[in-house]
C-alpha positions, 0 to 999 in steps of 0.5 A: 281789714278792721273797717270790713271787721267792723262792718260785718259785726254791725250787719250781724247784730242788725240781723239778730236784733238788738231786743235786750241791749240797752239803746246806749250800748247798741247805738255804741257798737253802731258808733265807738265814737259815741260810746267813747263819749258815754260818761263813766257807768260808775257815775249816776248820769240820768236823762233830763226827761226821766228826772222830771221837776219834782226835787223833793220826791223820791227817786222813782222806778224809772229814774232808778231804771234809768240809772240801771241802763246807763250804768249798763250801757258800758262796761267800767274799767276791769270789771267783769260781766258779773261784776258790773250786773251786780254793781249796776242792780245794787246802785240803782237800788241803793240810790233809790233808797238813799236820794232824793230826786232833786239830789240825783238830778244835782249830780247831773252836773260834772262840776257838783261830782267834787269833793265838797259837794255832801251830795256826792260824798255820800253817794261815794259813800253809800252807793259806790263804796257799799256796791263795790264790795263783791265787784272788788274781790272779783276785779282783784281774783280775775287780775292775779289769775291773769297776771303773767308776772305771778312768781313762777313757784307758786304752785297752787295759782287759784289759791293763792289769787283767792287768798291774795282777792280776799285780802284785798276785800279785808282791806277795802271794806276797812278802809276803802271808803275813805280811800275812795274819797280821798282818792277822787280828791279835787276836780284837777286830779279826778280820774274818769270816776272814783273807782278809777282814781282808788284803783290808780292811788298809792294807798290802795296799789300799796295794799294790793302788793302787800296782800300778794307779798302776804299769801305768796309765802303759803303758796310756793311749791317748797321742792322748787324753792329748795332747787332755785336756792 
């Protein structure tokens, strides 16, 4: 029954076309395997042929597109559609402005995406930690909505998640991107990409309950409280 699923997905989109999706993704969801394979969107993965052999130029529009596909062609963990559009525009962009061509073609190799390579510290620096901004309040507000094990008294859920996602954001914009540095740490203790390793990191999870324990307070219905006592 999954592999008619599967079949009848593959026929349907063949017969809508696939104008508009990024070649990675629709080959993707003609093989899981291949998308599987797809290295995280969160790292800057360029193909050979659009970086050329000019290591002192600048990233061009078709290297900075290029980087806009691939980080499109797979939705990263816990982000929202919105949230990945806008982190995929503001990486592209900002690691055209902020790297040389030789500089991107440097990170193609997993063994340089480490702690200790200056280059890859300052693309966690400068591009995921300053485009994870709005993608962080928005992981974080679409979690609590989601989360069913939210204190039952709190009254007012969107508030209270929009307090609880704001708190979070104050926190990574103070402290996130030491956070994301010390969290990606050495190659044996890497998860699939920084953002991975941050979300999954004592010091952020740590923070994370502490603004939920923060804004329950201002939230839970009093009368119900008062009944429960």
């Amino acid at each position: 029954m999954p592999m008619m699923k599967s079949a009848l997905i593959v026929i349907a989109l063949v017969a809508v076309g696939l104008s508009g999706i990024s070649p990675a993704f629709a080959q993707a969801l003609i093989s899981p395997q291949k998308y599987n394979a797809i290295p995280s969107p969160i790292l800057p993965v360029v193909p050979r042929e659009v970086l050329g052999s000019s290591p002192a130029g600048p990233v061009t529009n078709d290297m900075a597109n290029a980087l806009y596909d691939h980080c499109m062609s797979k939705i990263p963990s816990r982000f929202t559609a919105e949230s990945q559009k806008y982190y995929c525009g503001c990486a592209s962009a900002a690691t055209q402005g902020n790297f040389t061509a030789g500089e991107l073609a440097e990170m193609q190799d997993p063994k340089k995406r480490i702690i200790g390579n200056k280059i890859f510290e300052r693309y966690i620096r400068e591009v995921i930690y300053t485009c994870l901004d709005e993608p962080v309040t928005e992981v974080e507000y679409t979690t609590c909505t989601q989360n069913r094990n939210t204190d039952w008294r709190i009254r007012y859920p969107v508030p209270y998640c929009k307090c609880v996602s704001s708190e979070v954001s104050d926190h990574f914009k103070k402290l996130g991107e030491t956070e994301l540095v010390i969290a990606w740490g050495t190659y044996a203790k890497r998860k699939a990409d920084p953002v991975d390793a941050l979300w999954e990191s004592t010091d952020f999870q740590n923070a994370r309950s502490e603004a939920r324990e923060s804004c329950v307070g201002s939230y839970i219905d009093k009368e119900v409280n008062k009944v429960v006592k």
